[in-house]
BAFI-3210 file (N, C-alpha, C; in Angstrom, 3 decimals, decimal comma, padded with zeros to 6 digits):
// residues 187
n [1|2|3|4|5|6|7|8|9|10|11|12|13|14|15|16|17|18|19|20|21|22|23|24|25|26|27|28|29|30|31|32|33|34|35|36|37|38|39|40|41|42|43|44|45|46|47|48|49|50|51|52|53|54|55|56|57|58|59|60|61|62|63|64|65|66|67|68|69|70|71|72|73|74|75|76|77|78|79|80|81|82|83|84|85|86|87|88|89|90|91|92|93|94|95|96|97|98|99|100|101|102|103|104|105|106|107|108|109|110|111|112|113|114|115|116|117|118|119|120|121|122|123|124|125|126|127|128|129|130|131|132|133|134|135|136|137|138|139|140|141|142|143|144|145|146|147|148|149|150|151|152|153|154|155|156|157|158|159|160|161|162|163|164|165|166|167|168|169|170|171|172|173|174|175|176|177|178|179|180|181|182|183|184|185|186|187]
n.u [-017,048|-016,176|-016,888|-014,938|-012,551|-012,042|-011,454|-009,016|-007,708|-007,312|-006,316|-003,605|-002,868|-002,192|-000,380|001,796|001,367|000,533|003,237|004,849|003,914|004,467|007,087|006,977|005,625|007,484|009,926|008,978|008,396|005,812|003,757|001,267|-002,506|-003,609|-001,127|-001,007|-003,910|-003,960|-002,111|-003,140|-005,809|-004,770|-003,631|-005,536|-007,386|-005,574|-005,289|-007,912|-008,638|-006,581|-007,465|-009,956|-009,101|-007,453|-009,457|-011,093|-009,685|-008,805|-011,911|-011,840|-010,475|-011,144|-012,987|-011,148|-009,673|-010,898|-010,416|-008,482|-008,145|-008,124|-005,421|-004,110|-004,967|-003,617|-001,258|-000,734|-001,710|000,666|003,076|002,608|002,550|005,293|006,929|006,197|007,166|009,558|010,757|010,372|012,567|014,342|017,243|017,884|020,046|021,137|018,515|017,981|016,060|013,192|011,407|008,604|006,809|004,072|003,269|002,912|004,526|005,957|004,121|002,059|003,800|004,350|002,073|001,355|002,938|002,974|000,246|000,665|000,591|-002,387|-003,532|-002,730|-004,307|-006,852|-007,265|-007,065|-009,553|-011,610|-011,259|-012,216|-014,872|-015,266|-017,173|-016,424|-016,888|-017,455|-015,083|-013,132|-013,394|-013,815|-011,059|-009,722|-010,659|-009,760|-007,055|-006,638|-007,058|-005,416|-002,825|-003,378|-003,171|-000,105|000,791|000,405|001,380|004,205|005,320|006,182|006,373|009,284|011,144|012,086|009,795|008,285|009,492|008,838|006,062|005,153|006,346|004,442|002,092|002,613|002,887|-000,223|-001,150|-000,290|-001,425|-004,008|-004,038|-003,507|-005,973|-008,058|-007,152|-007,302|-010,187|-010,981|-010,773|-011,523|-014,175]
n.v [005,234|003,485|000,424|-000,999|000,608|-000,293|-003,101|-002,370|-001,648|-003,975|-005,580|-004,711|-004,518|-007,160|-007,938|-008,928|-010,738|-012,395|-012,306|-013,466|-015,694|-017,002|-016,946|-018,983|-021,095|-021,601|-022,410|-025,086|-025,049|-025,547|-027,883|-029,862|-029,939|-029,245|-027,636|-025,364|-024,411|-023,341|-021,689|-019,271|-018,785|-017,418|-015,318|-013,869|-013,812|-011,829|-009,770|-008,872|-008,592|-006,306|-004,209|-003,781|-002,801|-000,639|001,051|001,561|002,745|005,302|006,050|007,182|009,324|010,797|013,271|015,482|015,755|016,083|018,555|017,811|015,151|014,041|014,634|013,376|010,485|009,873|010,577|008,571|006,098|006,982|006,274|003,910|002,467|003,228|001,950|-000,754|-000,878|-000,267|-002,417|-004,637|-003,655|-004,201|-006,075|-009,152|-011,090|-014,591|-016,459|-018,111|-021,770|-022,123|-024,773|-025,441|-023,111|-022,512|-022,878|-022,377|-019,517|-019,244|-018,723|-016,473|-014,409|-014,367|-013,966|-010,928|-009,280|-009,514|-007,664|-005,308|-002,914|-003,210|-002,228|000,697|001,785|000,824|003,309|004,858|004,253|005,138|007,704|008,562|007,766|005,094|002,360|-000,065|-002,842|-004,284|-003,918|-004,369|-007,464|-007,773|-007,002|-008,776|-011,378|-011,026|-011,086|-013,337|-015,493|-014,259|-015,222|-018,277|-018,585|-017,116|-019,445|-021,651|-021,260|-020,552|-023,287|-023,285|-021,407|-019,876|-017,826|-015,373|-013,988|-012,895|-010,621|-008,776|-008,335|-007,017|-004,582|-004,114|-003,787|-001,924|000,193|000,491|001,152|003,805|005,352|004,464|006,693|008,906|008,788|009,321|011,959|013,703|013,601|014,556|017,360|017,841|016,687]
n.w [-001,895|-005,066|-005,710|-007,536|-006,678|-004,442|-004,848|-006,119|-004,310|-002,371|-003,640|-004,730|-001,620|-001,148|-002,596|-001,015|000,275|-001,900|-002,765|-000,748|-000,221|-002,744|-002,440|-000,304|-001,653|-003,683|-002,489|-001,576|000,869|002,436|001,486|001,207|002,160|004,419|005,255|003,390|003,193|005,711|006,155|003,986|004,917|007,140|006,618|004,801|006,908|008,767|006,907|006,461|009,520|010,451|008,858|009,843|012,215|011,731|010,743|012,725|014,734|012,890|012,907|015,481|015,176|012,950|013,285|014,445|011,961|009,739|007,314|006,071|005,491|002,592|002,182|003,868|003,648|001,203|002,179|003,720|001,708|-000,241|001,737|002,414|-000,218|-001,199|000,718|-000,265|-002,935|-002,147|-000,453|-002,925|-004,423|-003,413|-002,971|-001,613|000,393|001,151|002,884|005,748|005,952|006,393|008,453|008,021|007,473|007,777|010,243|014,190|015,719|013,089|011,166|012,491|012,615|009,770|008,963|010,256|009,344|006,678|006,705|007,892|006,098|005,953|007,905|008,111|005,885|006,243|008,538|006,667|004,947|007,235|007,466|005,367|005,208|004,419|004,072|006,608|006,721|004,627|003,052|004,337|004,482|001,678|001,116|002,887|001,706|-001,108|-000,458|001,081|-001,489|-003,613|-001,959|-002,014|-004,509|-005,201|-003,606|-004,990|-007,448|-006,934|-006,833|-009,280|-010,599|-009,498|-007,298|-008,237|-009,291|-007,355|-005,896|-007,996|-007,997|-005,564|-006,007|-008,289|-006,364|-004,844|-006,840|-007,415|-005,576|-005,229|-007,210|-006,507|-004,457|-005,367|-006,731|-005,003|-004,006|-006,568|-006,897|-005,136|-005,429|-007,723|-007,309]
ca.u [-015,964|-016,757|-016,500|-014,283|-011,704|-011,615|-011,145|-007,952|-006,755|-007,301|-005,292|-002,493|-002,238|-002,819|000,580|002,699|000,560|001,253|004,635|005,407|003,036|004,750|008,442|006,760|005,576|008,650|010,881|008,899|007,969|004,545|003,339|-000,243|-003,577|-003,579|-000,359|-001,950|-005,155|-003,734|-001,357|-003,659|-006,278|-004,490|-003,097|-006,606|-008,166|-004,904|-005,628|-009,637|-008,385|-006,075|-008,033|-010,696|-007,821|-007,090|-010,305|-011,244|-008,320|-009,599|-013,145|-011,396|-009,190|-011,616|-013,278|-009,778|-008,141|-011,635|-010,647|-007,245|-008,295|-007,764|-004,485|-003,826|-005,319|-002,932|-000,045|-000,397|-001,048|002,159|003,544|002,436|003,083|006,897|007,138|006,162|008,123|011,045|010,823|010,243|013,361|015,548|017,884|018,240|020,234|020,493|017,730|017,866|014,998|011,832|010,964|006,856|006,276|002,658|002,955|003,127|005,378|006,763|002,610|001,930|004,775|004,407|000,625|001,343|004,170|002,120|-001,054|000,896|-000,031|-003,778|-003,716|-002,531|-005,440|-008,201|-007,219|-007,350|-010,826|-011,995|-010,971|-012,727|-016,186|-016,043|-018,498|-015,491|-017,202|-017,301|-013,816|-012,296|-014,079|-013,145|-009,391|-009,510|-010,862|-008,721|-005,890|-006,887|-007,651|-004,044|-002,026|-003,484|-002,674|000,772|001,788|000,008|002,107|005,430|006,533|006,371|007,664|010,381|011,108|012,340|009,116|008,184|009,198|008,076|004,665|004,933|006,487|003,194|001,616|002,694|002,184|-001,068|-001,569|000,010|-002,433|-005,321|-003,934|-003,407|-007,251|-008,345|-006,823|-007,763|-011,408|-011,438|-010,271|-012,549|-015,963]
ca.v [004,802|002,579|-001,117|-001,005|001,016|-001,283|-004,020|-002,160|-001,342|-004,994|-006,434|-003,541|-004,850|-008,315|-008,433|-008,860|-011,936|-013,124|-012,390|-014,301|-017,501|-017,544|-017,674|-019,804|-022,493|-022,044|-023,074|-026,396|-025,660|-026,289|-029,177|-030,424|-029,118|-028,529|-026,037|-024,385|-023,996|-022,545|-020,119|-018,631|-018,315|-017,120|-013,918|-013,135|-013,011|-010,994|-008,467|-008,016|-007,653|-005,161|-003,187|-002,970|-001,952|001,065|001,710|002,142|003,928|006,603|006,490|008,101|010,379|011,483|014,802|016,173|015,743|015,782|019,224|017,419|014,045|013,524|014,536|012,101|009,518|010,371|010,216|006,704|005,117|006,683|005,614|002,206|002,002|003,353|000,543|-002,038|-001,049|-000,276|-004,318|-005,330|-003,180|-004,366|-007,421|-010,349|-012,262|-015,901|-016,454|-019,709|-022,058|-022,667|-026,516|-025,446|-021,643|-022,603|-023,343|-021,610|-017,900|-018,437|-018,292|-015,290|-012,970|-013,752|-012,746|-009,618|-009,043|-009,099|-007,426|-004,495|-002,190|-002,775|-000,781|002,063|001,207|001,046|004,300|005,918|004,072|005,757|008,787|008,480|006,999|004,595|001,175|-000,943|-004,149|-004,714|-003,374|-005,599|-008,952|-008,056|-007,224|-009,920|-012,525|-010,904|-011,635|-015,237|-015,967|-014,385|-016,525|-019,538|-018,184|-017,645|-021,282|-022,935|-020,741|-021,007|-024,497|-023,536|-019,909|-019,474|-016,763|-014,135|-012,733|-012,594|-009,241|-007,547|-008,621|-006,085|-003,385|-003,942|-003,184|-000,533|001,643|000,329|002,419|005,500|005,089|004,780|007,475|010,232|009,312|010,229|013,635|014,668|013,304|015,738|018,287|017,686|017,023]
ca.w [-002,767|-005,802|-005,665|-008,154|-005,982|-003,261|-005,428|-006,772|-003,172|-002,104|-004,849|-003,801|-000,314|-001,648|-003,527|000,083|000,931|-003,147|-002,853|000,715|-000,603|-004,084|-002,446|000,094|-002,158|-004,208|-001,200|-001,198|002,519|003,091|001,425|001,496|001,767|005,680|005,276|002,512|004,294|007,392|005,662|003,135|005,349|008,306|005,667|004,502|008,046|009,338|006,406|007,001|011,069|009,779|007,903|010,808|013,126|011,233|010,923|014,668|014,853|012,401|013,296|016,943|014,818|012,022|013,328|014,143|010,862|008,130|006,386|005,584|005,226|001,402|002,316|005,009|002,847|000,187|002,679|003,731|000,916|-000,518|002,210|001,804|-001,494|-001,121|001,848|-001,057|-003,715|-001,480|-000,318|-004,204|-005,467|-002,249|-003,170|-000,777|000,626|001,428|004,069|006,598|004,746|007,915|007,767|007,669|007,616|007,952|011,800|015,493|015,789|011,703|010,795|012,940|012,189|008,414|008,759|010,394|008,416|005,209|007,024|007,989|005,156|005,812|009,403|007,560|004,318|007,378|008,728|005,194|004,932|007,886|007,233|003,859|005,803|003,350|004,856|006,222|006,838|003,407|002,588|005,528|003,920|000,435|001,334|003,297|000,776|-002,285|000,115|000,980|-002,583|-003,970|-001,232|-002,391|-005,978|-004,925|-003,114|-006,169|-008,416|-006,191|-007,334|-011,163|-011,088|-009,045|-006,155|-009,067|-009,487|-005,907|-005,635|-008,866|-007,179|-004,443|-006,819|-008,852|-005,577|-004,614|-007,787|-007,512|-004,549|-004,898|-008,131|-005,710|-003,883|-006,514|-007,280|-003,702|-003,859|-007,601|-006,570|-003,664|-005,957|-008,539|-006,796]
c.u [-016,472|-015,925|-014,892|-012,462|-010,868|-010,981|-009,787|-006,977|-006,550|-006,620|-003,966|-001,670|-001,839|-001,200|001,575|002,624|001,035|002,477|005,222|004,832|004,090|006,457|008,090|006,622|006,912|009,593|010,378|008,573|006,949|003,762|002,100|-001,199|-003,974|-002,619|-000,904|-002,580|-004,221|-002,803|-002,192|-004,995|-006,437|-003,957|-004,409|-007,145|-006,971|-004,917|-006,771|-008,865|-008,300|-006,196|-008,998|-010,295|-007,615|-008,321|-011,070|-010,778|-008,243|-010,517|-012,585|-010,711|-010,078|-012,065|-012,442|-009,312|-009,465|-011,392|-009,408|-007,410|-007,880|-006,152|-003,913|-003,932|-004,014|-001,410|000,295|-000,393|000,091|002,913|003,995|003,324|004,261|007,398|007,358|007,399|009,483|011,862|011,220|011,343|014,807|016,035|018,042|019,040|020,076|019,971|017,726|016,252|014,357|011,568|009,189|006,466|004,907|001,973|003,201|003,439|005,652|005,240|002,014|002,725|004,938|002,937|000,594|002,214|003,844|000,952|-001,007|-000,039|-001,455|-004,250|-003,932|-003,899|-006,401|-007,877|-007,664|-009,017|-011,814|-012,043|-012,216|-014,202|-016,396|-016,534|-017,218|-015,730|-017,199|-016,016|-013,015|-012,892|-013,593|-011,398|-008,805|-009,188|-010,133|-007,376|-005,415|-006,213|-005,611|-003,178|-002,165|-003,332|-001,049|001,519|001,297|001,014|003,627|006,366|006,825|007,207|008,748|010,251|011,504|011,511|008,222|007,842|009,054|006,804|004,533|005,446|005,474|002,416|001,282|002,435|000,932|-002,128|-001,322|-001,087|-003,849|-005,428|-003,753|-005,390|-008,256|-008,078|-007,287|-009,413|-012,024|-011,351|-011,346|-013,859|-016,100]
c.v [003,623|001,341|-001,468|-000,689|000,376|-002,362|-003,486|-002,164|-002,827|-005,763|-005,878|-004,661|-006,245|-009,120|-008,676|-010,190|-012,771|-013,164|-013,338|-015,702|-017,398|-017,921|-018,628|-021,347|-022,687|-022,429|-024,522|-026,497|-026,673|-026,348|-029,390|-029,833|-028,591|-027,320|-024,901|-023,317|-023,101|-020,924|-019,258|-018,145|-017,509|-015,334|-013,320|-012,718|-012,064|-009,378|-007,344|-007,559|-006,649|-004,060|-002,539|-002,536|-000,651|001,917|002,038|002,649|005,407|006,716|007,781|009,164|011,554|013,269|016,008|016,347|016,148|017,165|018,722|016,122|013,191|013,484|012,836|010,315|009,077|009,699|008,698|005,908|005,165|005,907|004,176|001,522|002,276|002,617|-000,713|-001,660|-000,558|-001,900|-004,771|-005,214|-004,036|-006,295|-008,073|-011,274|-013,730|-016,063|-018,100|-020,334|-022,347|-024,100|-026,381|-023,796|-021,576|-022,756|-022,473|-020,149|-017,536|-017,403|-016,806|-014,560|-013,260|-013,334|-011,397|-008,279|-008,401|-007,829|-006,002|-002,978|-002,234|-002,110|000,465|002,139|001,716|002,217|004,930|005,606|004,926|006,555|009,537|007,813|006,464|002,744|-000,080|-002,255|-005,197|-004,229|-004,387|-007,180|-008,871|-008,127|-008,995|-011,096|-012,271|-011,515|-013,077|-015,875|-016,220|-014,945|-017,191|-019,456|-018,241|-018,823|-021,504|-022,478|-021,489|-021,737|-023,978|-022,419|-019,487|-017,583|-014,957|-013,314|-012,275|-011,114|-008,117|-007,657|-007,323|-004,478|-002,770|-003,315|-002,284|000,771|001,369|001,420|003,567|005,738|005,525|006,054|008,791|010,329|009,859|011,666|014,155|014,165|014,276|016,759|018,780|017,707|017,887]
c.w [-003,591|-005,144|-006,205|-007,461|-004,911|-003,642|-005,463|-005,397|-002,438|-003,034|-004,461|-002,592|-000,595|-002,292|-002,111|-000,363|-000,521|-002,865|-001,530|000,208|-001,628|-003,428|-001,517|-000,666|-002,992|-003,687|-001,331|000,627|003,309|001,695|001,743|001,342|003,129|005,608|004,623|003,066|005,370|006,887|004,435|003,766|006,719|007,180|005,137|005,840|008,475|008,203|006,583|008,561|011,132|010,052|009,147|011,734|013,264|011,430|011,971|014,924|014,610|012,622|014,470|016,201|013,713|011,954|013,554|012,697|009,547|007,299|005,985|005,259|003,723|001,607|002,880|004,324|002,211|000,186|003,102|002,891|000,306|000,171|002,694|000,716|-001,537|-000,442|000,869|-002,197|-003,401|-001,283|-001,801|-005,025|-004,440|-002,567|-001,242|-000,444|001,026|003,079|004,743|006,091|006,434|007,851|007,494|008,207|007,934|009,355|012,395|014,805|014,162|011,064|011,521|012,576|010,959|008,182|008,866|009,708|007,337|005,314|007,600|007,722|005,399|006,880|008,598|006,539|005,158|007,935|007,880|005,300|005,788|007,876|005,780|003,850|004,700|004,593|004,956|006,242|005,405|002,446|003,360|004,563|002,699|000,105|002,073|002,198|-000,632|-001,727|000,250|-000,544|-003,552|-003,263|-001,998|-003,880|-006,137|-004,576|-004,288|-006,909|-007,996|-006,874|-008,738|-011,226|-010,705|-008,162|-007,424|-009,333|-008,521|-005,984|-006,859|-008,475|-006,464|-005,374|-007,451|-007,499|-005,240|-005,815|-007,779|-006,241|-004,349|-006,240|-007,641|-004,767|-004,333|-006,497|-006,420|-004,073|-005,191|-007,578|-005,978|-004,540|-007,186|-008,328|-005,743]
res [x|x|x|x|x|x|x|x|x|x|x|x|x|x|x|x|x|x|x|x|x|x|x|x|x|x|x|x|x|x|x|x|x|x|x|x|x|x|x|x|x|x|x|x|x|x|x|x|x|x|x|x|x|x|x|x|x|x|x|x|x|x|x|x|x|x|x|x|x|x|x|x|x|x|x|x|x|x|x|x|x|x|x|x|x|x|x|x|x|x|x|x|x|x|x|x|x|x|x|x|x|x|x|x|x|x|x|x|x|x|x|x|x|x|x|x|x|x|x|x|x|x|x|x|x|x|x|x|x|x|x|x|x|x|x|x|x|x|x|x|x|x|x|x|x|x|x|x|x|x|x|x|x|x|x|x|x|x|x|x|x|x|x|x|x|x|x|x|x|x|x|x|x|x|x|x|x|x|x|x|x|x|x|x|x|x|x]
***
């Protein structure tokens, strides 16, 4: 799978992790350069994990499923991607504000929260023997990178475009996931 691809699918997953930092910093929670730190790089490593999650997952699953595999592919990232822009289209109500989202239980269950989607991603990968060590590190570090893109953003933009973030997402993957299957189809 090109570089290029990964890149696109790591930006994809990438928009959770934006979208949770950007209403994060726009709350005014966490403050400083320790919160930051801890929440932007606690969402990139919980994406690489993820990703190599899935993909152990499918390594065990692959020789069962490889004359269907584009399929399968296909199906999760829709499924992904209908997850995100289900979230992105879904109004909100008023949520109780955290005093530092960046600490203990809030910091874990908004990593895994965000990091979801890349189980499913690392399965597809596997499925798709594409080299995940370097798919896990780049999801990862796109992830990192857009957090800390998000909080910086946060204070200035306001939570409103939060969730067109994840909407973008998600077509971004059923995108990547159309090009799987007319790939297979094609070569």
């Amino acid at each position: 799978m090109p570089f290029w691809t990964i890149l696109l699918i790591a930006i994809g997953l990438a928009m959770d992790c934006f979208a949770v930092s950007l209403g994060v910093g726009t709350a005014g929670t966490t403050v400083g350069k320790r919160p930051i730190f801890r929440l932007f790089f606690h969402f990139g490593l919980f994406q690489g994990g993820m990703t190599l999650l899935g993909w152990l997952a499918g390594k065990t699953m692959v020789d069962y499923i490889a004359n269907v595999d584009h399929w399968v592919a296909f199906g999760l990232l829709v499924f992904v991607a209908a997850r995100m822009i289900r979230s992105g289209l879904r109004k909100e109500g008023a949520q109780p504000t955290l005093a530092d989202p960046s600490r203990g239980m809030t910091l874990v269950m908004l990593s895994i929260a965000t990091s979801i989607d890349a189980l499913a991603v690392g399965l597809s990968l596997a499925l798709l023997k594409v080299n995940v060590f370097w798919s896990a590190l780049l999801i990862g570090g796109v992830s990192a990178a857009l957090s800390l893109l998000g909080l910086t953003l946060g204070n200035q933009l306001g939570l409103r475009f939060g969730k067109s973030m994840e909407v973008i997402g998600g077509i971004i993957l059923v995108g990547i996931g159309l090009r799987v299957v007319i790939t297979h189809f094609v070569w």
